[in-house]
C-alpha positions as CSV (number, residue, x, y, z in Angstrom):
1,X,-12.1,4.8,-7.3
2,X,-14.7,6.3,-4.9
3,X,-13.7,5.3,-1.0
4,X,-16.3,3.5,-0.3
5,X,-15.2,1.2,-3.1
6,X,-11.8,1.0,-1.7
7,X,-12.7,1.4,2.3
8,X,-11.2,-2.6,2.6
9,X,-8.1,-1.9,1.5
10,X,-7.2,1.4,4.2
11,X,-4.7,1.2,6.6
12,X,-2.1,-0.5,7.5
13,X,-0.2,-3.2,5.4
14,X,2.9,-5.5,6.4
15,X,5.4,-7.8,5.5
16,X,5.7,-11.1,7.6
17,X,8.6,-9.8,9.1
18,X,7.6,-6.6,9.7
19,X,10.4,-4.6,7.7
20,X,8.0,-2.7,5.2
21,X,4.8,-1.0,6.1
22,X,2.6,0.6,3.8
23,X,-0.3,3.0,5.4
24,X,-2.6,3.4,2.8
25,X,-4.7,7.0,3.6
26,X,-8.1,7.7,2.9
27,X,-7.1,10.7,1.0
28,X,-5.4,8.3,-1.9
29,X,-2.0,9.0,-0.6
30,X,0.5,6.4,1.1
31,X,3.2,6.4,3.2
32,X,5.6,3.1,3.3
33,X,8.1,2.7,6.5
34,X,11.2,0.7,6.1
35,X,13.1,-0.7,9.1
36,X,13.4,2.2,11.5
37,X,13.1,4.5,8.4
38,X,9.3,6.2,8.9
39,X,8.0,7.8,5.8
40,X,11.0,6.4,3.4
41,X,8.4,6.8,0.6
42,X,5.3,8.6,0.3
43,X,3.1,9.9,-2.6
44,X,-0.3,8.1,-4.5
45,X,-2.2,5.4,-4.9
46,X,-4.8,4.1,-7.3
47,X,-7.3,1.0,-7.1
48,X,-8.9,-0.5,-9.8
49,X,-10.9,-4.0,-8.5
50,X,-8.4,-5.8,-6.7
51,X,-5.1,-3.8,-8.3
52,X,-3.0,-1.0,-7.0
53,X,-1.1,1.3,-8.6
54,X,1.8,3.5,-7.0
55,X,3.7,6.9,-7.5
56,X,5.7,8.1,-5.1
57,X,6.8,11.6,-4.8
58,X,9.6,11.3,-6.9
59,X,7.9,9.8,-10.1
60,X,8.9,6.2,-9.3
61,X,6.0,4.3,-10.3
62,X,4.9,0.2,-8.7
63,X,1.6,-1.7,-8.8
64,X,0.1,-4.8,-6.5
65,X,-2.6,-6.9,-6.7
66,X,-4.5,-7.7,-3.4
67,X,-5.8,-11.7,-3.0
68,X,-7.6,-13.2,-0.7
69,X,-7.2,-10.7,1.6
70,X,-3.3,-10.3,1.0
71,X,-1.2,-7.4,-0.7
72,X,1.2,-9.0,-3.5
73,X,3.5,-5.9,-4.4
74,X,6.7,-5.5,-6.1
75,X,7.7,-9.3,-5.2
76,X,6.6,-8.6,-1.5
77,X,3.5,-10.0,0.8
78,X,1.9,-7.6,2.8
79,X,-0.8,-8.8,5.6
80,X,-3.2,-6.2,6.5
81,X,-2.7,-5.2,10.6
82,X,-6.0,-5.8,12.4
């Protein structure tokens, strides 16, 4: 999907607690931090309406749905930072 389509969902996404962070890039590409561990994942992303699709660098592959302004991935909640 073009960027323009997607321009909502860039940037920054967190859990509650603040433990996982998912930077979602312009470029299709995403970074997640865990704890103290910066870049613990990285690799692409996909969105299709209101669902995400992952592959990381290593060929794991997730998915999400965002609702209501809220990312629902892999049994996590992720609140975009403002």
């Amino acid at each position: 999907m073009m960027i323009e389509q997607t321009k909502e969902y860039i940037g920054i996404w967190v859990t509650k607690d603040g433990n996982i962070r998912h930077e979602l890039l312009p470029n299709n590409r995403y970074d997640e931090a865990r704890g103290k561990r910066k870049s613990a994942y990285q690799g692409d992303y996909w969105i299709t309406g209101n669902h995400i699709d992952y592959k990381d660098d290593t060929g794991f592959t997730a998915d999400g749905e965002f609702k209501n302004g809220i990312l629902y991935h892999a049994g996590m909640i992720l609140y975009k930072e403002q």
